[in-house]
MDTraj code that builds the backbone (N, CA, C; nanometers):
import mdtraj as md
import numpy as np

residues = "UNK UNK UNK UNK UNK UNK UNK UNK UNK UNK UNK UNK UNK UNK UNK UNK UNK UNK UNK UNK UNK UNK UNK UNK UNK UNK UNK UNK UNK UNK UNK UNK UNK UNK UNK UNK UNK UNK UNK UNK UNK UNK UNK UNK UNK UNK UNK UNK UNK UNK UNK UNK UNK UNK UNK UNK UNK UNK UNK UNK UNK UNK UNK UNK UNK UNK UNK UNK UNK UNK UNK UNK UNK UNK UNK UNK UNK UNK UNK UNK UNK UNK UNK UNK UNK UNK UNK UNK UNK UNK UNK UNK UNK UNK UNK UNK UNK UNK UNK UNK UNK UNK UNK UNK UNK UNK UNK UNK UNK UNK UNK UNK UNK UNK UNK UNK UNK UNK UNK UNK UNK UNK UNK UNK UNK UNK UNK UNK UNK UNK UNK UNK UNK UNK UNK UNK UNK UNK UNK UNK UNK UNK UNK UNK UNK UNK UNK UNK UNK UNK UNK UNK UNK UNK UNK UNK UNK UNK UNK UNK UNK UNK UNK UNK UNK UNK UNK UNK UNK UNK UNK UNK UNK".split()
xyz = np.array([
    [10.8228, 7.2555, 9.7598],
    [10.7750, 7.3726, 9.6913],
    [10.7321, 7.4812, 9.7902],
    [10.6872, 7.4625, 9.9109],
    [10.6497, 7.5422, 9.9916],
    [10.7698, 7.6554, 10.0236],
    [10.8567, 7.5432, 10.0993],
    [10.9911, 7.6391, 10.1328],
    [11.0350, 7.7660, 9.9931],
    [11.0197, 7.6837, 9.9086],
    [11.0864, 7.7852, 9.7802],
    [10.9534, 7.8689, 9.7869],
    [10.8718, 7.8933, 9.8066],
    [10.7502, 8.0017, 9.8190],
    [10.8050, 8.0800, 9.8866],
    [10.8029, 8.0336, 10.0149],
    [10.8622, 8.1398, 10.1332],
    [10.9627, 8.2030, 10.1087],
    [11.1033, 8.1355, 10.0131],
    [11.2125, 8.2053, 10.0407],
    [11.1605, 8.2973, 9.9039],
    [11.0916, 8.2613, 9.8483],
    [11.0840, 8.4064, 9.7099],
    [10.9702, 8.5072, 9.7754],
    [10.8960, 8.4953, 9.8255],
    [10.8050, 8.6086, 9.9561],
    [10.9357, 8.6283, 10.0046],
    [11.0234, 8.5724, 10.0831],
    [11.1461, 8.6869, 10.1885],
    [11.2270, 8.7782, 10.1069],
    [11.2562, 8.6937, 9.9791],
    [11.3577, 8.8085, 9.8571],
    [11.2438, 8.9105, 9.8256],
    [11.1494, 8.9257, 9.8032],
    [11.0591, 9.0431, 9.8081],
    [11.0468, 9.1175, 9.8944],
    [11.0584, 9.0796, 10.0210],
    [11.0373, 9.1745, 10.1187],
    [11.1985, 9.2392, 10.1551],
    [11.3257, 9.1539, 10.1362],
    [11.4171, 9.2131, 10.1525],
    [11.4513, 9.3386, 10.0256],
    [11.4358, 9.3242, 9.9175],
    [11.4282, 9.4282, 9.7942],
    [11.3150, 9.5151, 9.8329],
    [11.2401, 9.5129, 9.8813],
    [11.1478, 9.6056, 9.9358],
    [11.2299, 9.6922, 10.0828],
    [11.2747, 9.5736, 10.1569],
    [11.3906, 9.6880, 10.2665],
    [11.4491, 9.7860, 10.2190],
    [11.5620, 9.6795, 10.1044],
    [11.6575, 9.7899, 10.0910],
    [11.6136, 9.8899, 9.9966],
    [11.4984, 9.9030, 9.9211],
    [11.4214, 9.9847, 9.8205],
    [11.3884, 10.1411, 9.9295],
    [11.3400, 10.0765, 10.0103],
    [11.2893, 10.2243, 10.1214],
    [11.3954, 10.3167, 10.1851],
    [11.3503, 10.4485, 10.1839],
    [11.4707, 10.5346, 10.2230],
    [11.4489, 10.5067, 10.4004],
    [11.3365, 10.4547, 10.4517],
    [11.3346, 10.4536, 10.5599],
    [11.3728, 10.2706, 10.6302],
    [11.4306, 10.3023, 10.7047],
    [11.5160, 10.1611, 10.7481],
    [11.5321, 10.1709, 10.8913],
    [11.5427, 10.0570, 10.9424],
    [11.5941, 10.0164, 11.0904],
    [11.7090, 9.9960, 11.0890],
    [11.8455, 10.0580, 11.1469],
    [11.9749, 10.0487, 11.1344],
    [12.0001, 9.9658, 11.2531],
    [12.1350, 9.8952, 11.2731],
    [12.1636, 9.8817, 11.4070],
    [12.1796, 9.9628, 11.5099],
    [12.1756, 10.1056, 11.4740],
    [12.2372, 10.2053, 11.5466],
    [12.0167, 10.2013, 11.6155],
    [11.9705, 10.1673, 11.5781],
    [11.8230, 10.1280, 11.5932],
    [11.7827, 10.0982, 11.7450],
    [11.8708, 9.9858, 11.7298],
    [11.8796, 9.8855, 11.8894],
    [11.7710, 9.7737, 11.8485],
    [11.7150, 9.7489, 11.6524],
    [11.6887, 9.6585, 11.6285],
    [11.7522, 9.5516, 11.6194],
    [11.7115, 9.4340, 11.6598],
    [11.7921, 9.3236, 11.5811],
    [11.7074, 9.1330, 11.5822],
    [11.8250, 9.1342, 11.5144],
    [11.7913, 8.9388, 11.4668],
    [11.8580, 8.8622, 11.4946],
    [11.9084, 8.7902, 11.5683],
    [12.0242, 8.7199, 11.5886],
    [11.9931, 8.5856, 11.6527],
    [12.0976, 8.4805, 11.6361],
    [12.0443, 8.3484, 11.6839],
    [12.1754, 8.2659, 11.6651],
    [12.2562, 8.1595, 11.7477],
    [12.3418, 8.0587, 11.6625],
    [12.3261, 7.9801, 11.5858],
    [12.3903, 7.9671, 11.4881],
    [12.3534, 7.9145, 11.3451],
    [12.4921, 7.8237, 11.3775],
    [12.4607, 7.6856, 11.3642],
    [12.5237, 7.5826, 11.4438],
    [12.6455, 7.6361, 11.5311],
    [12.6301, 7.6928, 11.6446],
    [12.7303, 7.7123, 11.7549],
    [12.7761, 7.8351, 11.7123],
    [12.7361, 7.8917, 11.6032],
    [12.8125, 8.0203, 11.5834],
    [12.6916, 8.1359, 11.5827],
    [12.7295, 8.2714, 11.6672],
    [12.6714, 8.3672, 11.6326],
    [12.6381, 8.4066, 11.5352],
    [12.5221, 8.4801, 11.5022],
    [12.4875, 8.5687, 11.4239],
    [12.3777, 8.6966, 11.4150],
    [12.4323, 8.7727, 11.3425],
    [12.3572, 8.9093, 11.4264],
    [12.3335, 8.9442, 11.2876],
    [12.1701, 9.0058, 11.2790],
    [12.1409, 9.0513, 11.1496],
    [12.0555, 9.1722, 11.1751],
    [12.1649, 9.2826, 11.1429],
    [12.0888, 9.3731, 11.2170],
    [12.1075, 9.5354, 11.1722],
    [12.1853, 9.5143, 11.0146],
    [12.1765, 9.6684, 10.9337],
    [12.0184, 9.6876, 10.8934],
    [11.9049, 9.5814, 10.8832],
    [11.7811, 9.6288, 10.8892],
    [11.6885, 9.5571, 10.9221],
    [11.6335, 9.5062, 11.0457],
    [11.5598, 9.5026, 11.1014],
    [11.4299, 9.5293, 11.0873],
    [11.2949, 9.4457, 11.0416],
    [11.1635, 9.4795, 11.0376],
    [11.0304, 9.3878, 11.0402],
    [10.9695, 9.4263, 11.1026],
    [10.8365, 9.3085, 11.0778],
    [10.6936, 9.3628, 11.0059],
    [10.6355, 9.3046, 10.9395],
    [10.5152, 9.3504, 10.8978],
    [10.4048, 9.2291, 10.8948],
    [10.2670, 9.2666, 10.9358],
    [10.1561, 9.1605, 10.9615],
    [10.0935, 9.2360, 10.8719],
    [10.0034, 9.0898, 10.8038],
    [9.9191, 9.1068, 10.7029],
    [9.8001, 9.0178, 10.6959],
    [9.6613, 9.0713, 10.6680],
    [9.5794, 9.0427, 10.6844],
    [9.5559, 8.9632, 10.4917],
    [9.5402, 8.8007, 10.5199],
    [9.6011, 8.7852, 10.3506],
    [9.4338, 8.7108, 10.3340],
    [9.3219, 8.7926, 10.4010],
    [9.2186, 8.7624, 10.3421],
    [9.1515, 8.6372, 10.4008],
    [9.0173, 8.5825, 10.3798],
    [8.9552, 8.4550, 10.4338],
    [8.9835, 8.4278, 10.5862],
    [9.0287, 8.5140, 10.6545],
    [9.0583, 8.4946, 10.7891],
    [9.2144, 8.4194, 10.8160],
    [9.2618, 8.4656, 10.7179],
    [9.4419, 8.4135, 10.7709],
    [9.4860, 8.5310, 10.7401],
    [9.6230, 8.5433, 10.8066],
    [9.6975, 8.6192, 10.8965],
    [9.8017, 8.5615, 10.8502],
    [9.9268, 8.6597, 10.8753],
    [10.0553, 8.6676, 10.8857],
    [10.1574, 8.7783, 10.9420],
    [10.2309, 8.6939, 11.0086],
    [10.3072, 8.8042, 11.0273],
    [10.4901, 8.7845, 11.0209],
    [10.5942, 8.8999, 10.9554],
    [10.7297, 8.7977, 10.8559],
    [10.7898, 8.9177, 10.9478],
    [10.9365, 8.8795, 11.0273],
    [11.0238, 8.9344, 11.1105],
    [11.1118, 8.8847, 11.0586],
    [11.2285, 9.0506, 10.9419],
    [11.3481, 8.9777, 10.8859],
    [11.4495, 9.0625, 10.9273],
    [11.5393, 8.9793, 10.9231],
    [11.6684, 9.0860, 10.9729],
    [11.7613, 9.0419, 10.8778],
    [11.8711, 9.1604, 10.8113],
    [11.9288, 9.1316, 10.6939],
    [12.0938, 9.2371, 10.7689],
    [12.2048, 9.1898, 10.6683],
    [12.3051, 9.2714, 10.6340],
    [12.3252, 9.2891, 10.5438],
    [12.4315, 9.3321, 10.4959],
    [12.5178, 9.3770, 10.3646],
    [12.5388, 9.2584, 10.2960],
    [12.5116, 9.1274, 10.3294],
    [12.5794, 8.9847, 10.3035],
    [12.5036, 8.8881, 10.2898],
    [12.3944, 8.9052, 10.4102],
    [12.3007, 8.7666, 10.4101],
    [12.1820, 8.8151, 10.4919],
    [12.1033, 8.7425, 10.4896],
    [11.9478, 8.7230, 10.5744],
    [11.9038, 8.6739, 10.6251],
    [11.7771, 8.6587, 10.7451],
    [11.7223, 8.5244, 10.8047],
    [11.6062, 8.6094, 10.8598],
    [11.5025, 8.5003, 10.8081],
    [11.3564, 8.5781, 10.8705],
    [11.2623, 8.5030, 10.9203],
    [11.1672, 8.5451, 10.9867],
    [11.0239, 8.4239, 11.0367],
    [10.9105, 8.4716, 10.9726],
    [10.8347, 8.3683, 10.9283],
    [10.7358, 8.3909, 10.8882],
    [10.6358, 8.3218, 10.9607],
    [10.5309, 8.3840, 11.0197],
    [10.4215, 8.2960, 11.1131],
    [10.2507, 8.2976, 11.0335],
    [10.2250, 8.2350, 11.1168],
    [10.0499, 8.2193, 11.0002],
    [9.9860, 8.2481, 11.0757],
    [9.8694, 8.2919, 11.0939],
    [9.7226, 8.2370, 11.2227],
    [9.5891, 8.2477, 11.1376],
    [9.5305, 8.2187, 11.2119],
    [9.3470, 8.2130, 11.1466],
    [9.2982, 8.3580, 11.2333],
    [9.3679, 8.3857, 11.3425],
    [9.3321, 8.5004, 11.3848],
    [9.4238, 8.5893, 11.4208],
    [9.3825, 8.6950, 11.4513],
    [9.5178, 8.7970, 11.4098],
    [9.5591, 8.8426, 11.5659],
    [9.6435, 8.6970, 11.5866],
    [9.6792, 8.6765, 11.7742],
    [9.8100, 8.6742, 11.7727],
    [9.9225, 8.7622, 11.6627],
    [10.0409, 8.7536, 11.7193],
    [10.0504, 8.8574, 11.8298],
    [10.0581, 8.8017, 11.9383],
    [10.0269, 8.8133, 12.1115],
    [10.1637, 8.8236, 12.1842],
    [10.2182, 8.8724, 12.3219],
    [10.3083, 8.8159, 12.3892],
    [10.2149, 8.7033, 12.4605],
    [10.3075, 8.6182, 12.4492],
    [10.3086, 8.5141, 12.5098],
    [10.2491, 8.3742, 12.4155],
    [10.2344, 8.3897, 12.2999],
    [10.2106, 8.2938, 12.1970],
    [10.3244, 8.2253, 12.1463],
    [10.2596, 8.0761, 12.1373],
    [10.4104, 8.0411, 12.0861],
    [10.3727, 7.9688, 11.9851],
    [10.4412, 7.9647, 11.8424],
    [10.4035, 7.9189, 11.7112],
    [10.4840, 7.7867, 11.6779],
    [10.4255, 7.6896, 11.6918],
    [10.5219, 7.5556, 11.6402],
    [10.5262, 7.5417, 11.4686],
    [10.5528, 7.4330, 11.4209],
    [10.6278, 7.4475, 11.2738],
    [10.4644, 7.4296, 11.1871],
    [10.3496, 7.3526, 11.2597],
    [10.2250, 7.3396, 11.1596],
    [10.1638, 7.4370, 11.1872],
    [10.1118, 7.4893, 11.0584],
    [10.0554, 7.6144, 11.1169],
    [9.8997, 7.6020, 11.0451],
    [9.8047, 7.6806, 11.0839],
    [9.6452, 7.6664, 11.0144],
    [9.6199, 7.5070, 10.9598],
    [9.5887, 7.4656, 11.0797],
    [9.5255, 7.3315, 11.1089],
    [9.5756, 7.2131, 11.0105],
    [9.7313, 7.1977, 10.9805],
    [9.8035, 7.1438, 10.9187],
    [9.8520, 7.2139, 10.7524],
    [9.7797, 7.3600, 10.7064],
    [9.7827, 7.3954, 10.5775],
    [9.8830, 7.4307, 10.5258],
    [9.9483, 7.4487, 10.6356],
    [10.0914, 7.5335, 10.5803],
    [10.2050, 7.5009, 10.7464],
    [10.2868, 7.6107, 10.7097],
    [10.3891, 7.5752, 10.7914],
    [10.4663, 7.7281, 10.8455],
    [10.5377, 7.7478, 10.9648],
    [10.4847, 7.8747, 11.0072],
    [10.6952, 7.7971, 10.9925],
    [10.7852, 7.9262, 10.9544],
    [10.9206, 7.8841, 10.9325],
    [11.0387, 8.0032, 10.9523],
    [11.1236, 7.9350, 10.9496],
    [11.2435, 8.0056, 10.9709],
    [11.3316, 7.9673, 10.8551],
    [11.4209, 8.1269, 10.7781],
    [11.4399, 8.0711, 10.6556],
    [11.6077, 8.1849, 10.7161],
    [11.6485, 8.1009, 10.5711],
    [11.8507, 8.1949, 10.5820],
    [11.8899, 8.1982, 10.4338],
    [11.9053, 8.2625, 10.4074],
    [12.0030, 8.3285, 10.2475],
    [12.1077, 8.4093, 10.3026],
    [12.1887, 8.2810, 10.2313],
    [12.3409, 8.3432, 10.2347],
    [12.4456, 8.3102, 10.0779],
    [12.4880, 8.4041, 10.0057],
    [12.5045, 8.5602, 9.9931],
    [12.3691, 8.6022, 10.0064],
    [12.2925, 8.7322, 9.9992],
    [12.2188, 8.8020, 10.0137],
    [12.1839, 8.8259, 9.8521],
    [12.0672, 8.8023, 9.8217],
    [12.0317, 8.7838, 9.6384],
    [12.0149, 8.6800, 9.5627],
    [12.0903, 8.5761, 9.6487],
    [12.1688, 8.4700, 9.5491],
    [12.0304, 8.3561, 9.5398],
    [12.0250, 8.2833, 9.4497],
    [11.9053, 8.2044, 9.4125],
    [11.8916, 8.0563, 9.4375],
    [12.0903, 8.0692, 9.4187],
    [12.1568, 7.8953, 9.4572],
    [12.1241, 7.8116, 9.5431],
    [12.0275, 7.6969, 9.5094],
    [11.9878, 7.6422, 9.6166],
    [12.0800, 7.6018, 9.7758],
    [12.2026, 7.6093, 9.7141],
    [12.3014, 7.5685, 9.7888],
    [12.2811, 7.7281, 9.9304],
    [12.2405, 7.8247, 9.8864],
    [12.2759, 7.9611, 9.9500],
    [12.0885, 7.9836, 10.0426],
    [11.9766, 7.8482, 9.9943],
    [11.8847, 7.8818, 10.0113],
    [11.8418, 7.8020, 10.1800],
    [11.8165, 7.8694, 10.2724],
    [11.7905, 7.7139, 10.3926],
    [11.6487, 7.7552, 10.4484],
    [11.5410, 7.6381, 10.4960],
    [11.4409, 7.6835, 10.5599],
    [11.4244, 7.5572, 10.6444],
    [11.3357, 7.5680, 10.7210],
    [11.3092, 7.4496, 10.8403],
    [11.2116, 7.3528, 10.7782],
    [11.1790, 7.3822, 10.6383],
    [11.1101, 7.2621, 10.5945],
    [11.1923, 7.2026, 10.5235],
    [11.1710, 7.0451, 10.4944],
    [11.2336, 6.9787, 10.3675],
    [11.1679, 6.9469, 10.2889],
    [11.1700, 6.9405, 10.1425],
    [11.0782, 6.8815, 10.1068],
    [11.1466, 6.8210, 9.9762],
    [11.2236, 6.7645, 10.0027],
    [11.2937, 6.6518, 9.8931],
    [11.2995, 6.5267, 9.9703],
    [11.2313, 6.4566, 10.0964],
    [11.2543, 6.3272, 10.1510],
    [11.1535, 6.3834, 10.3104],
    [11.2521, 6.3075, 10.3577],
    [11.2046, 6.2926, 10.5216],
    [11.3115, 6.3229, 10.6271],
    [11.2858, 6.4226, 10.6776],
    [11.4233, 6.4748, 10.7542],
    [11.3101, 6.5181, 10.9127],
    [11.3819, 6.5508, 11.0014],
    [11.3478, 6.5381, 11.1417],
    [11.3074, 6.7357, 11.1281],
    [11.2428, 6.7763, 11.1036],
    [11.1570, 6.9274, 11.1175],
    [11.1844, 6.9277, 11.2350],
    [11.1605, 7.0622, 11.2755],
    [11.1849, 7.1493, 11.4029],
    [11.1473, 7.2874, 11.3504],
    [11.0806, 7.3439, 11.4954],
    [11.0395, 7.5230, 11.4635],
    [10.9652, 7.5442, 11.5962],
    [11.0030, 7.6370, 11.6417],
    [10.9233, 7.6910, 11.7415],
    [10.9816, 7.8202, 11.7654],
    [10.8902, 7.9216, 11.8081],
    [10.9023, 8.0703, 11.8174],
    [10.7516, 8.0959, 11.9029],
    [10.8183, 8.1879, 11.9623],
    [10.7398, 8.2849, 12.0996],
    [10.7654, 8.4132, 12.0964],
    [10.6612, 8.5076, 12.0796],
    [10.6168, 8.6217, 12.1042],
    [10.6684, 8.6949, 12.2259],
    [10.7260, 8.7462, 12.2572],
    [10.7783, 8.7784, 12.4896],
    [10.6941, 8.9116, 12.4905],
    [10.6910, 9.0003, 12.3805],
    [10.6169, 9.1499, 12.4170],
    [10.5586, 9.1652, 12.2201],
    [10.5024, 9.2313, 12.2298],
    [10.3985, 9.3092, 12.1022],
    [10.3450, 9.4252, 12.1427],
    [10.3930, 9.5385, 12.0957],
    [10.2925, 9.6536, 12.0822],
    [10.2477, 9.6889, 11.9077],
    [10.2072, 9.8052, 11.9062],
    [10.1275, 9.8564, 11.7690],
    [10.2565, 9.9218, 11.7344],
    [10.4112, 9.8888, 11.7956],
    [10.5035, 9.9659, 11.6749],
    [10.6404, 9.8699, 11.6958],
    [10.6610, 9.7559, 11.7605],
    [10.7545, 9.6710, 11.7907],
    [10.6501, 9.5388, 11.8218],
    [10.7658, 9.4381, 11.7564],
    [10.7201, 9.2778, 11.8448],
    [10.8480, 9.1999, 11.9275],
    [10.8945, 9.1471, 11.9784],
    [10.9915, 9.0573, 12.0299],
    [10.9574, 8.9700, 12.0497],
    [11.0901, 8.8144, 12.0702],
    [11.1126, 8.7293, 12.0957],
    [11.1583, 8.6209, 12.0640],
    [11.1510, 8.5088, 12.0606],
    [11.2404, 8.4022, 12.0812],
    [11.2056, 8.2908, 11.9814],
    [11.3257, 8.2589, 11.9120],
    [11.3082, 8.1341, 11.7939],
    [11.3997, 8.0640, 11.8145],
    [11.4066, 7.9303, 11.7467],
    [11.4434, 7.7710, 11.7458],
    [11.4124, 7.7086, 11.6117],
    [11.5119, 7.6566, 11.5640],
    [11.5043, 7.5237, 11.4795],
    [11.6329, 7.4762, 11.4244],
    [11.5081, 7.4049, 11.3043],
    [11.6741, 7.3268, 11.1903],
    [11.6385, 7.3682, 11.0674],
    [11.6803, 7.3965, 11.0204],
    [11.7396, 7.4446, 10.8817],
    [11.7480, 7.3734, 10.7592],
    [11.7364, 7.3856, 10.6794],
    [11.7744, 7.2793, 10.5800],
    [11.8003, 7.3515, 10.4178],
    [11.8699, 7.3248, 10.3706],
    [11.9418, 7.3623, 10.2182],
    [11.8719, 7.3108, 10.1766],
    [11.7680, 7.4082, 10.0716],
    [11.7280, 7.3422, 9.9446],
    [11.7591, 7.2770, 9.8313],
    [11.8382, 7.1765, 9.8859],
    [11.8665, 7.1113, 9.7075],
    [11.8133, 6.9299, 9.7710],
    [11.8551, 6.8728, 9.6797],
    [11.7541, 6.7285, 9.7008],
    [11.8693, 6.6279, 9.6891],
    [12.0232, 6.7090, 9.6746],
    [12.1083, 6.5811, 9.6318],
    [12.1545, 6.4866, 9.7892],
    [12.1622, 6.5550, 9.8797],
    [12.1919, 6.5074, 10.0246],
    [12.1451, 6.6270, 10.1009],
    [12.0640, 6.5276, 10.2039],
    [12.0214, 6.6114, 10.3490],
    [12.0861, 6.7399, 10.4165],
    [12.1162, 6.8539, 10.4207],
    [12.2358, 6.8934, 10.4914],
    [12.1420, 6.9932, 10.5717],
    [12.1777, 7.0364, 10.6887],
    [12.1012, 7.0733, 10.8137],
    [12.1687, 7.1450, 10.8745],
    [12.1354, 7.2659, 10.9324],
    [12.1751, 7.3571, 11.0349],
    [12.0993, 7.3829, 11.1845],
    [12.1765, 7.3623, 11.2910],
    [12.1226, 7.3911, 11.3883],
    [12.0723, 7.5305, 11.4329],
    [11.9659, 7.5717, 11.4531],
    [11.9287, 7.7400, 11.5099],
    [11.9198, 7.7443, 11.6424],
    [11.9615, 7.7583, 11.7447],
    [11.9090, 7.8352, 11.8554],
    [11.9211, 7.9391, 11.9345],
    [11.8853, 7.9613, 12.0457],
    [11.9144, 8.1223, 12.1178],
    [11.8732, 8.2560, 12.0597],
    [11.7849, 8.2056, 11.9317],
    [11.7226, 8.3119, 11.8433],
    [11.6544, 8.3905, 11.9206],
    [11.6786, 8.5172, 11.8971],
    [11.5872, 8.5967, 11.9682],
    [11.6203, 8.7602, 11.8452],
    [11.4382, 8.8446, 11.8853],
    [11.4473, 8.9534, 11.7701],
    [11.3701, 9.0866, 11.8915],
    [11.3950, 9.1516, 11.7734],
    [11.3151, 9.2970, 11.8088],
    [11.2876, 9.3338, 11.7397],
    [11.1979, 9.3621, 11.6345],
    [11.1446, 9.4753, 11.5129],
    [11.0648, 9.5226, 11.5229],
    [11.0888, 9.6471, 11.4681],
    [11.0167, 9.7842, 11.4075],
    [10.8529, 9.7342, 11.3010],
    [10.7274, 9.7306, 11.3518],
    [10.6710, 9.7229, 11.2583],
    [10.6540, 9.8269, 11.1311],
    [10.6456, 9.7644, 11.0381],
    [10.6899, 9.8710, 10.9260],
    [10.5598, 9.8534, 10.8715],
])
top = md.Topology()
chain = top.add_chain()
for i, resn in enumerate(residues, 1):
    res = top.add_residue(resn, chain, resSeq=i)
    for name in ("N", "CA", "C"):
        top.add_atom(name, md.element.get_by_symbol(name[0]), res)
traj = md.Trajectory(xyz[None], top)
């Protein structure tokens, strides 16, 4: 249930992208990109991150990069509001409460669990992975570097994607 949280928070924030007349294009020099098992991918017609202060002393902060087609974004947690260079966020996040993740929708809209992937599972027991690092942060860009596995939300068989070489740049919006 968690993962399906996250991926309906990312379809909000992507309908909120493409809702704004103001956008990060590729022509930007934003981007998202990472291999998604051995294969490139670059997500980078809009580019953006936004941190949010979600009250009681937790924090967030969601870096998505989308095309015309599909999506993939991070979402991180903290108790303090330390997305930092040089921080690096593993998959438990706020002292086991949640889970700090990397998510993919592909078509772009689509609801099909089959089209839904995040680094949690939560239909069994599968081998998790997540890690992401901060390299620079100012008050109008963040960068850097992500890792994991993936996983399709449906519960009928395990199926898993490898992530690595992830690396971003966004525009705080």
């Amino acid at each position: 249930m968690k993962s399906v949280v996250k991926i309906i928070a990312l379809f909000a924030l992507t309908a909120l992208i493409f809702s704004c007349k103001k956008s990060s294009s590729s022509t930007s020099g934003y981007y998202f990109k990472g291999n998604f098992n051995g294969s490139p991918k670059t997500f980078n017609t809009t580019v953006l991150a936004t941190k949010s202060n979600m009250g009681n002393g937790t924090y967030s902060l969601t870096i998505v990069g989308a095309t015309t087609m599909e999506e993939s974004g991070l979402v991180l947690w903290s108790d303090h509001d330390n997305f930092t260079a040089g921080t690096t966020y593993p998959l438990s996040a706020l002292d086991g409460q949640t889970y700090n993740s990397l998510s993919y929708v592909s078509p772009l809209g689509s609801s099909a669990p089959s089209s839904l992937w995040n680094t949690t599972y939560d239909y069994g027991n599968a081998p998790e992975s997540f890690s992401c690092t901060i390299t620079e942060a100012t008050s109008t860009y963040v960068k850097g570097t992500f890792s994991g596995v993936l996983y399709m939300a449906t519960d009928s068989a395990v199926v898993s994607k490898t992530v690595d070489g992830g690396e971003f740049y966004a525009k705080f919006y």
